[in-house]
C-alpha positions in Angstrom: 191.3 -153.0 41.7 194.5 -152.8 43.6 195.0 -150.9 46.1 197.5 -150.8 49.0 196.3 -151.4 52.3 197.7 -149.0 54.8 197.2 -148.4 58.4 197.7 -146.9 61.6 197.4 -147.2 65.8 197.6 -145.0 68.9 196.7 -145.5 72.2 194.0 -144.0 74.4 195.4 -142.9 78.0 193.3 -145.7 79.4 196.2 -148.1 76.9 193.0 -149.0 74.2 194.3 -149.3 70.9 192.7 -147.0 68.0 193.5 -148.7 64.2 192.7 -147.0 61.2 192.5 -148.4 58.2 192.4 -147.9 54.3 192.4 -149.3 51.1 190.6 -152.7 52.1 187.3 -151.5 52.1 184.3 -149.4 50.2 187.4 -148.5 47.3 185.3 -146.7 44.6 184.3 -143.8 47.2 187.0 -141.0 47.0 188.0 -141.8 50.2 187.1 -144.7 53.0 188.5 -145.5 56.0 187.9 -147.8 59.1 188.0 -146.9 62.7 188.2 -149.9 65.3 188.5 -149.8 68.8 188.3 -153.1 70.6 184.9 -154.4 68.7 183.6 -151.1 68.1 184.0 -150.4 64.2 183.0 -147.9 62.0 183.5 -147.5 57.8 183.3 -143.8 56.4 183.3 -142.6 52.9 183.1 -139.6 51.0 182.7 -139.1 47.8 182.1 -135.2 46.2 181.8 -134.0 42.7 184.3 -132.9 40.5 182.0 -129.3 39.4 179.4 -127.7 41.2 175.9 -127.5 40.0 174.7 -124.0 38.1 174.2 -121.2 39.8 175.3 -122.7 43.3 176.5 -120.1 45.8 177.2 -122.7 48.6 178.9 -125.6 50.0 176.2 -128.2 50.0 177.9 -131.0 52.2 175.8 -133.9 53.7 176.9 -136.0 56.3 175.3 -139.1 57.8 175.7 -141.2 60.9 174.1 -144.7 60.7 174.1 -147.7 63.0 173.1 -151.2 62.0 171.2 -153.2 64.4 173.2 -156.3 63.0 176.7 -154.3 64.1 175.5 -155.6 67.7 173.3 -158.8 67.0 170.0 -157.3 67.1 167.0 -157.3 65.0 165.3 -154.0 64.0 162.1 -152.7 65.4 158.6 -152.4 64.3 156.9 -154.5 61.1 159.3 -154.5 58.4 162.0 -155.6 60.4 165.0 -153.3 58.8 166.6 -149.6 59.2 164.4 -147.0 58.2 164.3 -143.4 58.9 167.4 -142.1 61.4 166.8 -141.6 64.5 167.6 -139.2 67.0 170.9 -140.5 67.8 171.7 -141.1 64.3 170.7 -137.3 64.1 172.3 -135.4 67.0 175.7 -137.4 66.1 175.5 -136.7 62.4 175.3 -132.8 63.6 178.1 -133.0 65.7 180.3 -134.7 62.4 179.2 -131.8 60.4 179.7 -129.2 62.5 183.7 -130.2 62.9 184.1 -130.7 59.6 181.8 -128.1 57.6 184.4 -124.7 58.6 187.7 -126.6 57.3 186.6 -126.9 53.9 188.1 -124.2 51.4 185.3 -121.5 51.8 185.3 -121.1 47.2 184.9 -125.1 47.3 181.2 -125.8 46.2 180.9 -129.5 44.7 178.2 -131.3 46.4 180.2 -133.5 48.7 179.0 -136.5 51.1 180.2 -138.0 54.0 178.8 -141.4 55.2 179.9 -143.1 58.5 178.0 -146.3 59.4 178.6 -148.5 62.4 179.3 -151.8 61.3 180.5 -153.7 64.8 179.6 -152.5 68.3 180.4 -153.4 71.4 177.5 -152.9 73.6 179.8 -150.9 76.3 181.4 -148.7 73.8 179.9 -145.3 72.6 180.6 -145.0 69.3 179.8 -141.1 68.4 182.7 -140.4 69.7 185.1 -142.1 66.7 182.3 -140.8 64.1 184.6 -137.6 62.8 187.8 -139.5 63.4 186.3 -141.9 60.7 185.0 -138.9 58.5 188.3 -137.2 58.8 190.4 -140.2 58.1 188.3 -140.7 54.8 189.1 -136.8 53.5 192.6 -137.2 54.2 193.1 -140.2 52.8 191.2 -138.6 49.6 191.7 -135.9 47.0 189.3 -133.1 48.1 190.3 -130.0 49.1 189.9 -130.2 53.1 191.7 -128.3 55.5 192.6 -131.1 58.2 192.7 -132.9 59.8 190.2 -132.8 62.3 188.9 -135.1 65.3 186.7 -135.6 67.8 186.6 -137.2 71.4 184.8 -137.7 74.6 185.6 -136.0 77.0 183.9 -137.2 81.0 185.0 -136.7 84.6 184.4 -139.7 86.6 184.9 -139.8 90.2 187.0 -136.5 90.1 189.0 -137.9 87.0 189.0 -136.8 83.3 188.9 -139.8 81.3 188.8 -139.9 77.3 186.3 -142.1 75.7 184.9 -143.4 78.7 183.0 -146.7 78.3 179.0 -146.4 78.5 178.9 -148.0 81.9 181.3 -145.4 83.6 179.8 -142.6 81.9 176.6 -143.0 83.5 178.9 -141.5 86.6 180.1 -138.5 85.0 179.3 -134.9 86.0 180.8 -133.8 82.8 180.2 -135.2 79.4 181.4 -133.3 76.2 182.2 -133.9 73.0 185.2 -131.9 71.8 186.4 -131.3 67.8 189.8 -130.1 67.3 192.5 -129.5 64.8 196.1 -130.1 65.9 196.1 -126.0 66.5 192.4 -125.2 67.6 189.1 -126.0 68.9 186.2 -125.8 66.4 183.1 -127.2 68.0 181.8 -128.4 72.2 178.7 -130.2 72.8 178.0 -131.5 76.5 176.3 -131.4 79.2 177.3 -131.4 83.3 176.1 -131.3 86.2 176.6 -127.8 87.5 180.2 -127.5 86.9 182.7 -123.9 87.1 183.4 -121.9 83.9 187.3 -123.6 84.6 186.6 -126.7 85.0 184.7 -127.1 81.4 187.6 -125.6 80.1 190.2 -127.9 81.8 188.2 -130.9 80.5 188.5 -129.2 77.0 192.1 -128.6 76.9 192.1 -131.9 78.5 190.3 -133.6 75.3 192.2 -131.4 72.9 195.7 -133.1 74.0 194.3 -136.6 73.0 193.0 -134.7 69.7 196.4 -133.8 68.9 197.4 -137.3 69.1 194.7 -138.6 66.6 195.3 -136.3 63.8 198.9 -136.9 63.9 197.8 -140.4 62.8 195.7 -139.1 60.2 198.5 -137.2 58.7 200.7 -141.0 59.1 198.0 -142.7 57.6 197.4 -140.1 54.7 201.0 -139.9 53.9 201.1 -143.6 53.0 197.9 -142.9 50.3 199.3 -141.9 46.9 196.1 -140.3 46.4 196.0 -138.0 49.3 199.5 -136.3 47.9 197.9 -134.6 45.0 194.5 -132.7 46.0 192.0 -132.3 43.0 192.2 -128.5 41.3 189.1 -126.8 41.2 187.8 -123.4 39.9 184.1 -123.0 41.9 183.6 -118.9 42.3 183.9 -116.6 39.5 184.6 -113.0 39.9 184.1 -109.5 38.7 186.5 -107.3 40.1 185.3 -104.1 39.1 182.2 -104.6 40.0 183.1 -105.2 43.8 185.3 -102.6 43.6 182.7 -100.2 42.3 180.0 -101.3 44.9 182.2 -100.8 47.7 182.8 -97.4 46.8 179.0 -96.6 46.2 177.7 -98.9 48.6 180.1 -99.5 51.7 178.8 -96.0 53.3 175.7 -96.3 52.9 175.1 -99.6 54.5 177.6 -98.1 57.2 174.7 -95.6 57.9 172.0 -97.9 58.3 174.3 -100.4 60.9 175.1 -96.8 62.7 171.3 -96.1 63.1 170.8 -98.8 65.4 167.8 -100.4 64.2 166.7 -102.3 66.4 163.9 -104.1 64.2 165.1 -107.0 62.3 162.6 -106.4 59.7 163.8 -102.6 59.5 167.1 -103.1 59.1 166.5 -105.3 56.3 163.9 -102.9 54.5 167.0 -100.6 54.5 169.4 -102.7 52.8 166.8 -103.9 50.4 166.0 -99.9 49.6 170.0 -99.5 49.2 170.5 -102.6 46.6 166.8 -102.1 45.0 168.6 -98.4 44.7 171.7 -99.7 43.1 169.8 -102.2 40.6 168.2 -99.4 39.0 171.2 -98.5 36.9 171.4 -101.3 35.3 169.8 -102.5 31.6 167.5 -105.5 32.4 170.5 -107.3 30.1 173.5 -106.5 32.1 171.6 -107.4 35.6 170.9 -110.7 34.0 174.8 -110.9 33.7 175.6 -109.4 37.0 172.8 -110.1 39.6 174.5 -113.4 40.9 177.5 -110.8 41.6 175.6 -108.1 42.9 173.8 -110.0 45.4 177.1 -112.0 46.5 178.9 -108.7 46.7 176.0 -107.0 49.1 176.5 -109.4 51.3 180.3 -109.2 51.9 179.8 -105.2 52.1 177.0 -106.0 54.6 179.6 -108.3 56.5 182.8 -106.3 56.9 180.5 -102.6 57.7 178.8 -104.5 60.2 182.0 -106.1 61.5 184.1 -103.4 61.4 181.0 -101.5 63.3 181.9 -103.8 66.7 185.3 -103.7 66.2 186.0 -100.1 66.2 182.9 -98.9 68.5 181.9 -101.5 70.3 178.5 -100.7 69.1 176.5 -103.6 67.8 174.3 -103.6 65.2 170.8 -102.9 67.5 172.6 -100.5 69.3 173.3 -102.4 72.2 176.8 -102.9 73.8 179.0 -106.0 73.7 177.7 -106.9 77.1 174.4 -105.9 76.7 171.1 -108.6 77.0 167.8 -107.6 75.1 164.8 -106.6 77.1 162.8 -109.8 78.6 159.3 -109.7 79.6 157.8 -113.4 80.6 154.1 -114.5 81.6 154.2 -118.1 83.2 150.9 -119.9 83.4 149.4 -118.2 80.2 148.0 -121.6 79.0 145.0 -122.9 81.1 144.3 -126.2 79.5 148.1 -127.7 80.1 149.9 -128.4 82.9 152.3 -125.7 83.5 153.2 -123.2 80.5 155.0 -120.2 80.0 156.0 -117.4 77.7 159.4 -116.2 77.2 160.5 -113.0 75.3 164.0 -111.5 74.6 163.7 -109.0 72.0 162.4 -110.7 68.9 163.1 -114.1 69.9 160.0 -115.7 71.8 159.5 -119.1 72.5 156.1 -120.7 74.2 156.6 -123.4 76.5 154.1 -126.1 77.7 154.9 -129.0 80.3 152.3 -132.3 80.3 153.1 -134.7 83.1 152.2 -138.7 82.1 152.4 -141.8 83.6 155.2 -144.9 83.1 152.9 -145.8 80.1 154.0 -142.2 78.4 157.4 -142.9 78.8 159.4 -143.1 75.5 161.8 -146.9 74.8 164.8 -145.6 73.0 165.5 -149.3 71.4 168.9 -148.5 69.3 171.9 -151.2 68.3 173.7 -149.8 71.3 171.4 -147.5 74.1 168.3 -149.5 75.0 166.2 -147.4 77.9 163.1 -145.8 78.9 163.2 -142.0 79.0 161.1 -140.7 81.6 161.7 -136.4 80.3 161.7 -135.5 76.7 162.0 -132.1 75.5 160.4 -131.3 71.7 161.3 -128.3 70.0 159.6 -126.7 67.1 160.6 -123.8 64.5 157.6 -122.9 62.2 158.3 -120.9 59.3 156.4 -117.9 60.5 158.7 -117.2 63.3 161.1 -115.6 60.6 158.1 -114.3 58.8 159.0 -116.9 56.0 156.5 -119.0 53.9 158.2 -122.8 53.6 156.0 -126.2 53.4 155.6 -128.0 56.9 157.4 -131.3 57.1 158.9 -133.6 60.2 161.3 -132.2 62.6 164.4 -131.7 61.0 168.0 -132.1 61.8 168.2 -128.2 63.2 164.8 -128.8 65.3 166.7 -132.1 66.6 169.4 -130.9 67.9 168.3 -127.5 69.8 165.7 -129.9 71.4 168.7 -131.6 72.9 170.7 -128.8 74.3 167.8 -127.3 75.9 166.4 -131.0 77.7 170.6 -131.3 78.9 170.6 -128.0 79.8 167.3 -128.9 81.7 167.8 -132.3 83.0 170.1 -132.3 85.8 167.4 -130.1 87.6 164.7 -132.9 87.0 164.2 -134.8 90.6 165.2 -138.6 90.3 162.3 -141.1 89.9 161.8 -141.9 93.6 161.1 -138.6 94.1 159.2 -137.7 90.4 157.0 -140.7 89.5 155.7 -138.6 86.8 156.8 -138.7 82.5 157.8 -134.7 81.6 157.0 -133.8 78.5 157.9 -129.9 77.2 157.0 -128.7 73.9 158.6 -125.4 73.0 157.1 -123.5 70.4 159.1 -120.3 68.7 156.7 -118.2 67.8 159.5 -115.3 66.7 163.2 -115.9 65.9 165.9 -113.6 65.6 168.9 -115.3 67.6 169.2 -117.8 70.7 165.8 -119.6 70.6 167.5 -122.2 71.9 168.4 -120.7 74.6 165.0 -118.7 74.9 163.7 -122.6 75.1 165.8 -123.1 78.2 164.7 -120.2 80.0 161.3 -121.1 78.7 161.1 -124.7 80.3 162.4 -123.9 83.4 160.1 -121.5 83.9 157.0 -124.1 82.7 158.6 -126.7 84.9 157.7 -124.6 87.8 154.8 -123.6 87.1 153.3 -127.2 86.7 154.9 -127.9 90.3 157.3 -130.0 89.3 160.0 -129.9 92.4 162.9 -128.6 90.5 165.4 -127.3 92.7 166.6 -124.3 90.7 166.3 -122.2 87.7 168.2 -122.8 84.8 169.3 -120.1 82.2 170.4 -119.8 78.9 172.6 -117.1 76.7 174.2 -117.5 73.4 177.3 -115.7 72.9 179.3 -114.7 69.8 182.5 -113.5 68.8 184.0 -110.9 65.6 187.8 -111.0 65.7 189.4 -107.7 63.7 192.7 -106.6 62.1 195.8 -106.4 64.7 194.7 -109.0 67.4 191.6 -106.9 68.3 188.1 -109.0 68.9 184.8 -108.6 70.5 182.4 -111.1 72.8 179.1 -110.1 72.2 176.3 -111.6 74.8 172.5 -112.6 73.7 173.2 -112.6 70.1 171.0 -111.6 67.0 170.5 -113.8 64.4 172.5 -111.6 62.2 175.6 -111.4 64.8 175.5 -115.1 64.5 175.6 -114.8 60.9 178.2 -112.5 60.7 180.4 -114.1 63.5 183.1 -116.4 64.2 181.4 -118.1 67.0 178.6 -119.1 68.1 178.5 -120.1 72.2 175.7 -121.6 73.8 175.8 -122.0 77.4 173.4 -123.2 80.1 173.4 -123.2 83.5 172.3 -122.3 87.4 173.9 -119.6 89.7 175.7 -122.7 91.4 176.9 -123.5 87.6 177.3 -124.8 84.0 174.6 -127.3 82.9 175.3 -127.8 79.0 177.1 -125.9 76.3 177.5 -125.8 72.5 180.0 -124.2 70.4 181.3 -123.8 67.3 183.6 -121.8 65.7 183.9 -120.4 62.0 187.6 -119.1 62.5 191.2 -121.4 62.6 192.0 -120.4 66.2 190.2 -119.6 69.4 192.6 -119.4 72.3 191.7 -120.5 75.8 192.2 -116.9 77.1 189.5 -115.7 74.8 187.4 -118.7 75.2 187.9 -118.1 79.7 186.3 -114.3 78.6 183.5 -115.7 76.7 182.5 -118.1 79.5 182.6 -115.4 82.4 180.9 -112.7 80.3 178.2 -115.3 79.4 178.1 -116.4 83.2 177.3 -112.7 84.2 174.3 -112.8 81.6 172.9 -115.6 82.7 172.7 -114.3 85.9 171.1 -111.7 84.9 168.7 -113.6 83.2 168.6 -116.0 86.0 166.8 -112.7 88.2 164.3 -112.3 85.5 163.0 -115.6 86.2 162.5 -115.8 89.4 161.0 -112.9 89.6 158.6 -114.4 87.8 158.2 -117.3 89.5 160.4 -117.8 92.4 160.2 -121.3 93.1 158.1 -124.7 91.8 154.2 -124.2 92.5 152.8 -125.7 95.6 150.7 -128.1 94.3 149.7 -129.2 90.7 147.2 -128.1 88.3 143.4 -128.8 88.8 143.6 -131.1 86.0 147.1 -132.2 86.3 147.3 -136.4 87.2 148.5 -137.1 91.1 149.8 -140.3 91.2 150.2 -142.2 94.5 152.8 -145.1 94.4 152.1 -148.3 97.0 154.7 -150.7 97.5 153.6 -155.1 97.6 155.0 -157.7 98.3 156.7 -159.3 95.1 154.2 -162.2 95.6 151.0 -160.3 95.0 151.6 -158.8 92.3 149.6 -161.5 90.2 147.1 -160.9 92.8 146.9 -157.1 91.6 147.2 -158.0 88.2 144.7 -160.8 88.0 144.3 -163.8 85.4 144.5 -162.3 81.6 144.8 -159.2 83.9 141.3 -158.8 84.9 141.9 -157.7 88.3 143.4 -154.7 87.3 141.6 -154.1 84.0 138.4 -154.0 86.3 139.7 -151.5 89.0 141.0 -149.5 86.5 137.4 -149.3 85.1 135.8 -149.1 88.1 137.9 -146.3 90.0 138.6 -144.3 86.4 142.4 -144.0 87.2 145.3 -146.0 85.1 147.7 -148.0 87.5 150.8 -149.4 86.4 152.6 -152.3 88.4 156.6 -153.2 88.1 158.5 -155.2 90.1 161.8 -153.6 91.4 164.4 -154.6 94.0 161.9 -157.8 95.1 158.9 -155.6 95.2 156.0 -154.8 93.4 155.7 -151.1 92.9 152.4 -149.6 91.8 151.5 -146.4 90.4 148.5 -145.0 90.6 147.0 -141.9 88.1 144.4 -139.3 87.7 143.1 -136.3 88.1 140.8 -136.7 91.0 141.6 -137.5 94.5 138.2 -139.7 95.4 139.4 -142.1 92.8 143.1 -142.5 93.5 141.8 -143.0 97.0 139.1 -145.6 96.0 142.1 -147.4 93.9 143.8 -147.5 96.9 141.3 -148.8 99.5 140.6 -151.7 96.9 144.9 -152.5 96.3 144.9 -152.2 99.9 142.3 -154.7 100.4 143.4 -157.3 97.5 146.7 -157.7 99.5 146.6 -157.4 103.2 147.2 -160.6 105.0 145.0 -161.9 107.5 145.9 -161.6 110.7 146.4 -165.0 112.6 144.2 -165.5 115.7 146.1 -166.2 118.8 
């Protein structure tokens, strides 16, 4: 196989040099492409199709971000010493590709279509996510699909007062803002980060920021796909079929009467779908059982898009959405805090069919979770678990492991969360939430949020404030018009062309997530969304402390208390004992579990359980293994 080798550079503002490559590499894919920065490499492929499967009505893309232990010198975990199922990481960064590149593909393109990017070379200081859809990006353009790009990504983090792009893993862990930003060369299409109470402006200066070193990469893309023969001629394709007079006929018959049913404000997500199913079921009837077998793929398709433009057009023109609420408008809350006895803090949260149950455990050290990956290697002390059952949509589905969705809402709502968790001098404790949506129609995410914070309190963890949540959406119309809609329905996210999660305090922004279904959001627009969604989560923000206005005095009956004692670093064997008797046997003898670290040439014990006699007994006996005689004079 020969094939011409061709490649391109730019420069980060920090003067790091970016090189993409293709031609050299992984050359039976449609498209492949290497990214390098310093010794940080990653090959992505993509390969889709040339017809869709029967009866498919839509784009199933698949993209997937793996690291290889051996791109930084390490072995793999556990017994079978290899890669096996992706991790979080892997996950939350595969999402993050996806989302960028998922709204630029031709909306009547349906061939299955997959994007691999693995990480093949890693320097340990270098965070890779951030080059994952450059990679992906550089592969489609390079390639024949259809694909509307390009498209990039970046990190985006303000150290010390400074925006810096791609910071390396060292200075990030000084940031106060952290994003990932996706843009074309014209527009933003997706924002993931998290800060550390930051203003509505400055998130969006870091974005424009991030966007002007976007422009930059895709410029390259469009060098480097300009030197592939392959790239000039994009593959034809025929992947919808149409009947004409059949949408024209159902819009005349139908467009009205769905138009009535938005118009009555139902505010039951189960009504207003009994209505449209009565209008269709309605409709259906005039056909022969052998012309529905023909049409029904039509008919269904061609609901939909009647059901999408009445309830569009609804917003646009009245400002009226479909509930009945206005653009501005939050759904009624209700919340009961402490509603579960047996855990240690809990709490209900309920915004008009959205509810999520939230639970809080606190652990020791020994509960902590080791995130062992080729490049991030530490102990997480919080973790956040969020889970979607198939009856909080009234739905029947089989019950498997968290999926990628489950994933990544689980991380907005612990960075949403986390910069209100007190630092580990402070907190000796593991946090553990575990949200449970127990009804879904929009923002359970953001229900989580409100959810945990409101748990957290209640299990008297010290955090200083409440943090709130509120998804916003968007529906641009004809002539420059456009609506932003606050607390959205599951349908408005449906039908919209953003969806805006955003996080935060009344002192300011704690994490976000965006994306955007539409070529271009301007900054004006984007600066409305943020305020309007800062006034809701205010409002929000009252609700919960009326509830609870700040952490509970002490813990629960049954919550552990740990007591920490500091040692000299030359007992600690004393403590621990030969083979660890020593503190096998206290441990036994006291019924509490004590953990023992050395830090900054001490040792630094931790001492746990539920009743105060036996901490204190643990105590009295550490105390007595390690006190030093006094001299006699």
């Amino acid at each position: 196989m020969d094939t011409k080798v061709a490649t391109v550079s730019f420069q980060l503002p920090d003067g790091r040099n970016v090189t993409i490559e293709t031609g050299k590499l992984a050359r039976q894919a449609d498209g492949a492409a290497m990214v390098r920065m310093g010794n940080t490499i990653l090959l992505a492929t993509v390969c889709a199709n040339q017809n869709p499967k029967e009866g498919l009505d839509y784009f199933p893309l698949s993209v997937d971000y793996r690291e290889k232990y051996a791109a930084s010198g390490r072995f793999p975990g556990g017994f079978f010493k290899r890669e096996a199922r992706p991790s979080d990481i892997e996950t939350l960064v595969s999402r993050l590709t996806d989302r960028a590149l998922r709204p630029l593909f031709p909306e009547d393109f349906l061939a299955e279509t997959q994007v691999i990017i693995t990480l093949v070379s890693a320097d340990k200081n270098d965070l890779p996510d951030a080059l994952a859809c450059l990679a992906a990006s550089a592969a489609l353009a390079v390639s024949d699909i259809p694909f509307n790009g390009p498209v990039s990504e970046t990190r985006v983090a303000r150290i010390n007062g400074q925006l810096v792009i791609n910071p390396t893993l060292t200075d990030n862990k000084n940031a106060d803002i952290d994003l990932i930003v996706a843009a074309s060369e014209k527009s933003i299409v997706m924002v993931e980060g998290e800060m550390k109470e930051v203003s509505e402006q400055d998130m969006i200066s870091a974005i424009k920021f991030a966007h002007d070193a976007i422009k930059i990469q895709c410029r390259a893309l469009n060098d480097l796909a300009a030197q592939v023969e392959k790239s000039r001629t994009k593959r034809t394709y025929s992947h919808v079929q149409h009947d004409n007079d059949l949408k024209e006929k159902m819009n005349n018959l139908l467009y009205e009467k769905v138009a009535g049913v938005i118009r009555s404000a139902v505010k039951s997500k189960e009504e207003r779908k009994s209505a449209y199913d009565a209008i269709l079921e309605e409709y259906v009837k005039t056909f022969t059982k052998e012309e529905l077998a023909a049409k029904k793929p039509f008919i269904n398709r061609y609901f939909e898009e009647i059901k999408y433009e009445a309830s569009r057009a609804q917003v646009i023109e009245t400002g009226i959405r479909l509930d009945g609420r206005k653009t501005d408008e939050i759904r009624t809350i209700t919340i009961e805090p402490d509603i579960l006895p047996g855990t240690h803090g809990s709490a209900l949260f309920t915004r008009g069919e959205t509810q999520a149950l939230a639970s809080v455990t606190l652990g020791t050290k020994l509960d902590v979770q080791t995130i062992d990956g080729p490049i991030i290697q530490h102990d997480e002390t919080f973790m956040l678990h969020y889970y979607f059952p198939p009856f909080s949509t009234g739905e029947v589905k089989p019950l498997r492991g968290q999926g990628r969705r489950e994933i990544g809402h689980g991380n907005l709502a612990l960075r949403a969360l986390k910069p209100m968790i007190p630092p580990q001098a402070e907190n000796p404790y593991t946090i553990r939430i575990v949200s449970d949506i127990l009804e879904s129609n929009g923002s359970s995410s953001m229900a989580t949020v409100c959810a945990g914070s409101l748990a957290l309190m209640d299990a008297g963890v010290k955090i200083p404030r409440h943090v709130s949540g509120i998804a916003m959406g968007l529906i641009t119309g004809p002539d420059g018009k456009y609506a932003v809609l606050s607390d959205i329905l599951g349908d408005e996210d449906h039908l919209g062309d953003m969806d805006f999660k955003v996080t935060g305090t009344e002192q300011g922004v704690t994490a976000c997530q965006m994306d955007i279904k539409i070529e271009g959001l301007s900054y004006e627009v984007m600066a409305e969304a943020l305020e309007q969604a800062r006034i809701g989560r205010m409002f929000i923000l009252t609700h919960l402390y009326t509830a609870i206005e700040q952490p509970r005095s002490d813990f629960k009956p049954h919550a552990p208390r740990i007591v920490q004692l500091q040692i000299p670093k030359d007992m600690i064997g004393a403590v621990i004992g030969p083979g660890g008797k020593v503190i096998q046997k206290l441990q036994e003898e006291t019924k509490t579990t004590i953990v023992i670290e050395e830090e900054n040439g001490y040792g630094i014990i931790d001492i746990a359980s539920d009743n105060k006699e036996s901490i204190d007994a643990a105590v009295a006996k550490i105390k007595g293994i390690t006190a030093v005689p006094a001299r006699e004079r």
